[in-house]
N, C-alpha and C positions, 0 to 999 in steps of 0.2 A: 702539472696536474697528476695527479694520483693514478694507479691503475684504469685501465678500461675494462675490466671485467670485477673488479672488487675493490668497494670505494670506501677506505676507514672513516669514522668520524668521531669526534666532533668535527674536521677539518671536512667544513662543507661541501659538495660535491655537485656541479651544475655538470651535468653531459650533455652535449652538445649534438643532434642529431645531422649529423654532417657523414659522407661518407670517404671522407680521408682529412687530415691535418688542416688542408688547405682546400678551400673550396671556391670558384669563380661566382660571385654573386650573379643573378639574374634582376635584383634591384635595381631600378634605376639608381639608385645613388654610386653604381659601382664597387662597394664596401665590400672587401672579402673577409669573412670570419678566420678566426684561426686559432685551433688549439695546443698550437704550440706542440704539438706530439714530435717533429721532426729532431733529428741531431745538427740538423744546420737553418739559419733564416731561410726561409723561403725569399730567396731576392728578386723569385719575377711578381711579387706583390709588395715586399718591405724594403725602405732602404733606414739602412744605421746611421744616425746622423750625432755624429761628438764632435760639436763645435771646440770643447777646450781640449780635446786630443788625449786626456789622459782616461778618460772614462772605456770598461770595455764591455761589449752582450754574449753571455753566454748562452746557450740553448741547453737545456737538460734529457730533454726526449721527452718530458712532462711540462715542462713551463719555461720560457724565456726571460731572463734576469740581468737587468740593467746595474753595473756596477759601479758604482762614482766614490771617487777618493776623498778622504777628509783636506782637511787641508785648504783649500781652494776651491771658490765660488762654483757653482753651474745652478746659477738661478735661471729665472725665466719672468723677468721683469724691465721695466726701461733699460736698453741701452745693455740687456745682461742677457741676450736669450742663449744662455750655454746650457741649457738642458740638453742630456743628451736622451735621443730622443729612436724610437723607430716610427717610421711614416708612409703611407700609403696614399695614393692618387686616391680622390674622389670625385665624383660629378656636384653642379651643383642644385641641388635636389632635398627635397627631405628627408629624412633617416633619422636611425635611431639606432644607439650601439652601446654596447657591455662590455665593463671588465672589470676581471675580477684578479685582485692582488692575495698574493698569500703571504704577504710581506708585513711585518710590523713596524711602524714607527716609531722612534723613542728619543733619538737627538732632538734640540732645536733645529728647528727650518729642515727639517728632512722631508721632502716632499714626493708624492707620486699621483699620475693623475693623465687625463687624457687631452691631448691639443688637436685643437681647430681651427687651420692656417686657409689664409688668403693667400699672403704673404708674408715677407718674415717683417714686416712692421703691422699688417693685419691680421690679429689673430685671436684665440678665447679660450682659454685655460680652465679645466674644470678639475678639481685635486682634495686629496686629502694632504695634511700635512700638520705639524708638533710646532709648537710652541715653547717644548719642554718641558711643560706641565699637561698640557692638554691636545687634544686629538682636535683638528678643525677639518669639516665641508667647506670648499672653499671654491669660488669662481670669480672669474676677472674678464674684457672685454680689453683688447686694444687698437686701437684707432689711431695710424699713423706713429705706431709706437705709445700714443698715452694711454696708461692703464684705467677703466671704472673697475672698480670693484663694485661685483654684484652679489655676493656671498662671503661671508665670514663666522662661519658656526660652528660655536662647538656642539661635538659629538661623543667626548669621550675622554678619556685621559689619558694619560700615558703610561705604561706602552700599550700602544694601541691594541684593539679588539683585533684578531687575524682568524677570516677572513675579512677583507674589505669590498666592498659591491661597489662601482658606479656607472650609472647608464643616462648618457645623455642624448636627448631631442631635440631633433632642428625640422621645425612647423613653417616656411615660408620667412619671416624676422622674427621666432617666439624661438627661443631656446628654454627646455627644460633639464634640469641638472635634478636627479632622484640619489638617494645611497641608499646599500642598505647593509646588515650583517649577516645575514642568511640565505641571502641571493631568491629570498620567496616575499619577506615584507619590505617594502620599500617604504618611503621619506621622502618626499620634495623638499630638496635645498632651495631650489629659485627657480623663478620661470621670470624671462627678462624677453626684451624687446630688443635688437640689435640685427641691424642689416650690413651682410656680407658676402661676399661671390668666396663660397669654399672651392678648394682645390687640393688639399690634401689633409689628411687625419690621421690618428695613433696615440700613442705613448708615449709619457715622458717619466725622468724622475730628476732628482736634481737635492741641491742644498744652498741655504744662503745662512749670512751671519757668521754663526760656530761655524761652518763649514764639516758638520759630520758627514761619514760616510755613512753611503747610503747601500744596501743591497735589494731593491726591490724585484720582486718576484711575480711575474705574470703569467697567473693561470691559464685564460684566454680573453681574445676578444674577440667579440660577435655582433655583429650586422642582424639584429633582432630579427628582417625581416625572414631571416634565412632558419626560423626557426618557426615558421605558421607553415603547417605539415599540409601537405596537398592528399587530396582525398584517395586514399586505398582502393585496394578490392573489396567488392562487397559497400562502395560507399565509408569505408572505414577513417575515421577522420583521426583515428591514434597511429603514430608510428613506432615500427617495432611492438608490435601488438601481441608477440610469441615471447620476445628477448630472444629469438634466436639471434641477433647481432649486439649478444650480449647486454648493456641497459641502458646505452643510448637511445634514444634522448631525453628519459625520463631523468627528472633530478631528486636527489636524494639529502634530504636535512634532516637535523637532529640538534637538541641543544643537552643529549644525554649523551653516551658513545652505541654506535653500531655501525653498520657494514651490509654493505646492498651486494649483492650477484646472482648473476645469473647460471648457477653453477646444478641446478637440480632438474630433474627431468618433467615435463609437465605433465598432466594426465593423457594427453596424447600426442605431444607434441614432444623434441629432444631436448627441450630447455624450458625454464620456468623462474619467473625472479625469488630470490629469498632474499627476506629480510631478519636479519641476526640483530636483536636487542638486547648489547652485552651493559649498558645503565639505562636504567628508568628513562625518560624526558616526555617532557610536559607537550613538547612540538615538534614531533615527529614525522615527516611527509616524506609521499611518494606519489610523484606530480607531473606532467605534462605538460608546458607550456604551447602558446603557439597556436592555437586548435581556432580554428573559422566558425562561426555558430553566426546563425539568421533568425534576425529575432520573430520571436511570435511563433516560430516553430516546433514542433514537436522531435526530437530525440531520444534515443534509446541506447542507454549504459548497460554493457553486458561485460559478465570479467566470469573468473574462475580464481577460485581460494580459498584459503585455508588458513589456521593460525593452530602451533603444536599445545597451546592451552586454550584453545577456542574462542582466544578474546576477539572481542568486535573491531569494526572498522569504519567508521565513517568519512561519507565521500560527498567531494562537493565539486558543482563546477561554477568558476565563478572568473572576476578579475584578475588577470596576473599581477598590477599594482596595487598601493594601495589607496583605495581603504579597500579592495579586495570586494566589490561590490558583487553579489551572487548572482549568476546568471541564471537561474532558475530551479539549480538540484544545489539545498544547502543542508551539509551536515547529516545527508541519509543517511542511518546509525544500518550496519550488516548484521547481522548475527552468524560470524562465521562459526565452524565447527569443529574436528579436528580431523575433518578428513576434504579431499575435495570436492565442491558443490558449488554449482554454476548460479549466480547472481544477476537481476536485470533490473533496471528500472525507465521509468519509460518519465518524460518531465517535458514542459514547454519554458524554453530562454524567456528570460526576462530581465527586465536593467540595463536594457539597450533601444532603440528605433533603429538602428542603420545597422548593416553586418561586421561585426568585429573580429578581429585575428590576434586580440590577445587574451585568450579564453586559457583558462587552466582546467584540468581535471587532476584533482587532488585525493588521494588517499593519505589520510587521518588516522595515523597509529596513537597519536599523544596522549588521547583520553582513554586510554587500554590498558596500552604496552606495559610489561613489568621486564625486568634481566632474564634475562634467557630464554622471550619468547623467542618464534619465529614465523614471520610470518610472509605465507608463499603468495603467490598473483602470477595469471595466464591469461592468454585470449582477450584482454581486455578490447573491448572495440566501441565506439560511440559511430552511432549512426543517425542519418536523418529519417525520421518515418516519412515516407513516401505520402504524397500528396494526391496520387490519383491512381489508387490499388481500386480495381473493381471487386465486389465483395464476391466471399465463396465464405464454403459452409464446414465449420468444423467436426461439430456435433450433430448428426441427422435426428432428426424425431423419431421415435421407435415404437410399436407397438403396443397398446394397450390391450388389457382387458379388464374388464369393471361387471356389475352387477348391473340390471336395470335398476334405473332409480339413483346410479350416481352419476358422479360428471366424470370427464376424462381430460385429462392436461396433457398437450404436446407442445415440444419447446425444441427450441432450437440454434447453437451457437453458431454466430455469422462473425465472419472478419471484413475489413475493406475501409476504405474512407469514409467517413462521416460525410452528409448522414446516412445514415442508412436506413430505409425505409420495407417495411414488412406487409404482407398479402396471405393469409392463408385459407385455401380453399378444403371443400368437401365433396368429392368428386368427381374434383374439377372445376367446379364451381367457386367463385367467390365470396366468403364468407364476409356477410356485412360487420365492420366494423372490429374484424379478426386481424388487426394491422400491429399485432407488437411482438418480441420476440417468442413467446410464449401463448399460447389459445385454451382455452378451456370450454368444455361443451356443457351445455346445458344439461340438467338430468335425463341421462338416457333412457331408451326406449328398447322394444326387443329390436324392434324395424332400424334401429343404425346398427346393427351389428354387422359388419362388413364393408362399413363404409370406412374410405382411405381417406386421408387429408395430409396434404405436402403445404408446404409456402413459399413464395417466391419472394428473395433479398435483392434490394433493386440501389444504387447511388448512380451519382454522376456518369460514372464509368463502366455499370452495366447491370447484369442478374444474372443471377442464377437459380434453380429450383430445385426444393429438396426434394428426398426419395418421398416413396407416398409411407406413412404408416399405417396400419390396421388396425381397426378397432374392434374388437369382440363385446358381444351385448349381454353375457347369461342371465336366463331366469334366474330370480332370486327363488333361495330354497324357500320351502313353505311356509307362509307367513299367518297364524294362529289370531283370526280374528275374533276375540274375544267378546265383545260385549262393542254395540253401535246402539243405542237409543234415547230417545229427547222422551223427558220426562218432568215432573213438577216434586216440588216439595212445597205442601201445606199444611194445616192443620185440623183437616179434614183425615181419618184412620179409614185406608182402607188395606185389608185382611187379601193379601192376593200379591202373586208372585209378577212383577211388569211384564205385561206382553205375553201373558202365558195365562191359560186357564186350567188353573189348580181345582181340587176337589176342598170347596170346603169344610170347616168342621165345629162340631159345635163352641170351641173353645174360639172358632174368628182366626185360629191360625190355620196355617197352610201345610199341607200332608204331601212332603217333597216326594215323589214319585223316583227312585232307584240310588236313596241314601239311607241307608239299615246302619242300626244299633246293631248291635252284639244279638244276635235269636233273633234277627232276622225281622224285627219292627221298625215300621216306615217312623219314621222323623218326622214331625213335626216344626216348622219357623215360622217366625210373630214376624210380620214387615211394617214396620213404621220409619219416620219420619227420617232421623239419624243414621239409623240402617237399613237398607234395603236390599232384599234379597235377590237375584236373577239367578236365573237357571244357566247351565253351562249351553256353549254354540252346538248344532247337531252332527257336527263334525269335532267334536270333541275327541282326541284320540285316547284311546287306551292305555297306552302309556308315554309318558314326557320323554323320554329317555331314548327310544330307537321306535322307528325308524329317524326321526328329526329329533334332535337333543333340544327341546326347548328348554330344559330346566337349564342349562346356561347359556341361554341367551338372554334377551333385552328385554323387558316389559315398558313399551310405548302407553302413552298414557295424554288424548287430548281432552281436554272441557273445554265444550264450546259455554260460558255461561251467557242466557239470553236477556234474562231480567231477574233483578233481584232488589228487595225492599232497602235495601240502605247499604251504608258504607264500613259493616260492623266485618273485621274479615273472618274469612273460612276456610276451613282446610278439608283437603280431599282424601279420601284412599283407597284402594281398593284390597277387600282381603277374597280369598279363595278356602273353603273348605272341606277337606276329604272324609269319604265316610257318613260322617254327620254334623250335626252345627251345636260343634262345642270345640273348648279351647283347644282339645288336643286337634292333630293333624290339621292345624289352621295359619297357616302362613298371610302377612301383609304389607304391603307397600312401605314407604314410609312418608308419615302429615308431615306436611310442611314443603313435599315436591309438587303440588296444586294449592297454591294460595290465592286467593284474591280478593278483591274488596268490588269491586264493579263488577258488568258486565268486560266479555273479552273473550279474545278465546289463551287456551294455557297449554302448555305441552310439559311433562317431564319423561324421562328415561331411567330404568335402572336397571342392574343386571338383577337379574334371577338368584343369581346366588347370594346377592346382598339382603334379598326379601326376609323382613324378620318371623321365625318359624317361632310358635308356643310349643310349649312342656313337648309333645310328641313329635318327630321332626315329618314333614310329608315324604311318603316313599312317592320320589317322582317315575317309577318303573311304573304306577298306576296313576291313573287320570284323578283331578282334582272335581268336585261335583256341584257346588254352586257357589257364585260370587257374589260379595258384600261388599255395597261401596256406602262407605263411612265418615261421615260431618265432624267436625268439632268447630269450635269456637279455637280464639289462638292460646286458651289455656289447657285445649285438649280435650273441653268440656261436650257431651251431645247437648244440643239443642233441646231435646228432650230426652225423656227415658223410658223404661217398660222395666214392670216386675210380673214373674208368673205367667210369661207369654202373654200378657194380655197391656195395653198401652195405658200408659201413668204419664199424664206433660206434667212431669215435675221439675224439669232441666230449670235450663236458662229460661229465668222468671218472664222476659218480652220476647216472645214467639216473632213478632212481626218485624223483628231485625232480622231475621231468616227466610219468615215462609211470610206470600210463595213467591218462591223462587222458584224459574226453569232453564234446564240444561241440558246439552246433548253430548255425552260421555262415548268417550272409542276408548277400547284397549287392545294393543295388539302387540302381538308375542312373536317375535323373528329372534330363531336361532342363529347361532354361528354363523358369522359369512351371508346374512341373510340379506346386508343390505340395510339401505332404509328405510323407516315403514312403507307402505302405500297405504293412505289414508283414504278412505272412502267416502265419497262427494257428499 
């Protein structure tokens, strides 16, 4: 095996999270992993077994290497089991175990591969092995010495693919035989049915026929189960979750070249993985096997990371075989940056019923990487979300203040197990039907101003109660009711300001009382049908502008319409006039924000400063002096007309699509901040 702290590739790299070379299984099966790290076998778990005497094992301090001469047989078939072999005691029990060769094949009949002995006449070979042309998966069963062949596949050609993967299972009489090339996707060679009392297991290699020699090269072997990680602190179900003990047990592939370590300091931690991407590849991983997940549960992936051109990462947890079936988080793309920035995602397992211990959590460089990123990983931890957190409250509700006449919104962020259920009072009291995270008040009043209201978050496991917030009520600034009255329009003229008793004159119009010409002559207005005149409210101020800015505020505008002759529509407006009643200093709504064809009531809004001013613009520093609310038809057209002050129905030739009609018209003027209208009953 290659370094333990910097692992090159393409030459695959599985780390084993073990804490010395040799580790005592807690499996039933007995099986002790081993990665070969020592300068001598470890012989209180291996024995070397050369039946033809001339074969020898080297140990490297990286991998254990069985060396077999040309020349003369060490097959492992009837009558010929001269493989020379190393072997460890088993129980007999179910198991499942890895190895991996970094050895090529290329002779005929050169073989290497893993036995599973009864006896030395009962036993089951599980190998790669050359044909001389071709690379074969290969298994056999023997009974009494007679061999089944149960597997005979090719895989490859020669010289073999290096690395070589195989992991074989024993289910009660079910044996499965997987390979693979990259120690992450696997292949089932065969799954067969064959009953046997095991009693010891390992490694062999061997040659038949040509008799080539063989150098075969073992990475490690591992007792799978010795690598489903027992849960951390914090519930941490990743091990080595810092790489302070450098990047065990994570494994490291690529089918480009690069190199894993953990040689960089983390953001708060004295170590941090780096991954160096010196060629492109398409399949790139950094993975965890091993990991326990229940299904149906809820999980939460946290990491920290970076990449030095801020490519992304996607991360999945899923199957460690294959077909690599996802367990619930597949291919969530990161958007990493180029500096460090903590990552989480929260998923519930799935692709399972019962709890499983061969869960991977994989990080996904292949769709990214280009030469010479690099890309770092810390802190990573998967944990299980707790199942009976009683809730508490993140975000408290905080103080409002609003205008009478609006609503007020308190909310509130709660954590805890689902579900969670919400209460929110008004002081103290409970607000019917205030149950969701967030409450909103009805249009206020001056009388709530000072009223508090908190909520209380309740689940399984208990409540708690927010702080109280306050709520403040202010009077809205002074709201400018303009004109409130129900009225008709027919075809009957009558000479008279609504609601007002003007001075009449002989000409039948009306002599407005304190809107002068130039020399100081009272004005005269004709009121008919189309336009009608009104005098301003008696609180009309003096000027728009201070104390209250009405000139930029809002001009409210309802029509209640109560009856009207047909379905011909109509448009509304209102103008205002300063001075006198002519175009200059005359400002107006705009037709077409009161339309209707029925009966109804209608509302429009517009700012003040959108109101269209004629030829002289109105100085709003002085009061405006009477208002004119104004019909058309949807061409624009009045109803009727007037020439010379005096009424002419010359309009729209059928009067009776119009009048009579009656309506009851409000306008009201709220400045800045003023609020909503309040509309009077």
């Amino acid at each position: 095996m290659s370094s333990r702290s910097l692992v090159s590739v393409p030459t695959v790299v599985l780390l084993l999270g073990l804490l010395s070379s040799q580790l005592a299984s807690a499996d039933p099966s007995g099986i002790v992993s081993d990665e070969f790290t020592g300068e001598t076998l470890n012989t209180s778990v291996w024995t070397f077994s050369d039946p033809a005497g001339n074969s020898q094992l080297f140990m490297t301090g990286t991998e254990a290497q069985i060396s077999v001469p040309s020349g003369s047989s060490h097959d492992l078939w009837t009558g010929q089991k001269l493989a020379p072999r190393i072997m460890q005691a088993a129980n007999d029990t179910n198991f499942e175990v890895e190895v991996r060769f970094n050895s090529n094949l290329v002779g005929r009949n050169e073989m290497q591969g893993i036995l599973v002995e009864a006896d030395d006449r009962n036993f089951i070979r599980f190998d790669f092995y050359s044909d001389g042309t071709s690379v074969k998966v290969f298994a056999a069963s023997f009974l009494d010495g007679a061999p089944t062949t149960r597997r005979n596949l090719v895989i490859g050609s020669v010289p073999s693919r290096s690395p070589l993967y195989l992991r074989v299972q024993r289910s009660g009489a079910q044996w499965t035989q997987w390979y693979s090339f990259d120690g992450s996707n696997w292949l089932t060679a065969v799954t067969f049915s064959h009953t046997m009392v095991v009693s010891r297991i390992g490694v062999f290699a061997g040659n038949a026929l040509d008799n080539p020699g063989v150098a075969s090269a073992i990475d490690y072997f591992v007792n799978t189960a010795d690598r489903i990680q027992p849960v951390g602190p914090d519930n941490n179900l990743v091990a080595n979750t810092g790489f302070e003990s450098g990047v065990r047990p994570w494994d490291f592939i690529t089918n480009g070249a690069g190199t894993v370590a953990s040689d960089v300091i983390g953001p708060a931690s004295p170590s941090a993985a780096r991954v160096l991407i010196s060629t492109q590849g398409s399949n790139v991983q950094l993975s965890q096997a091993g990991l326990v997940l229940e299904p149906g549960t809820q999980y939460t992936l946290s990491f920290k990371a970076y990449c030095n051109t801020g490519h992304n990462v996607a991360v999945s947890v899923l199957k460690h075989l294959v077909p690599g079936t996802s367990y619930g988080l597949s291919g969530r793309v990161f958007d990493l940056t180029t500096a460090w920035k903590t990552f989480s995602v929260t998923f519930t397992t799935a692709g399972f019923t019962e709890p499983v211990s061969d869960a991977r959590l994989m990080f996904a460089l292949g769709a990214y990487d280009a030469a010479g990123d690099q890309f770092f990983f810390d802190d990573v931890t998967l944990t299980k979300v707790p199942t009976d957190i009683p809730p508490s409250i993140a975000t408290q509700p905080v103080n409002r203040t609003v205008t009478a006449g609006q609503t007020a919104t308190f909310s509130v962020t709660a954590s805890g197990s689902d579900p969670l259920s919400y209460q929110w009072q008004k002081n103290g009291v409970d607000i019917a039907g205030a149950t969701g995270a967030s409450y909103t008040t009805p249009a206020t009043v001056l009388a709530d101003s000072g009223s508090t209201f908190q909520v209380t978050v309740r689940n399984s496991y208990g409540s708690v109660t927010s702080s109280a917030a306050t709520l403040t009520v202010n009077a809205p600034a002074t709201q400018l009711l303009l004109l409130d009255r129900t009225f008709d329009y027919t075809t009957s003229y009558s000479a008279s300001l609504l609601g007002e008793t003007p001075s009449p004159t002989a000409s039948s119009c009306i002599s407005v009382l304190g809107i002068y010409k130039s020399g100081k002559t009272p004005s005269n207005v004709c009121n008919h049908e189309a336009f009608k005149f009104f005098q301003m409210p008696a609180n009309n101020p003096g000027s728009w502008t201070s104390p209250v800015d009405y000139s930029k505020g809002t001009l409210h505008q309802r029509l209640e319409v109560i009856s009207k002759p047909s379905a011909t529509p109509v448009m509304f407006a209102l103008c205002m006039f300063q001075d006198e009643v002519i175009s200059s200093r005359h400002t107006c709504g705009s037709l077409g924000k009161l339309r209707f064809t029925a009966p109804g009531t209608f509302k429009s809004s517009q700012a003040m400063t959108n109101l269209y001013q004629y030829s002289t613009a109105v100085d709003w520093t002085r009061k405006p002096h009477v208002i004119m609310l104004h019909i058309t038809d949807d061409y624009k057209h009045q109803p009727d007309s007037y020439s010379d002050k005096m009424p002419y129905w010359y309009g729209t030739p059928d009067w009776s699509l119009y009048y009579p009609m009656r309506v009851r018209y409000t306008a009201i003027i709220v400045p800045p901040g003023g609020g909503a209208p309040v509309w009077p009953n």
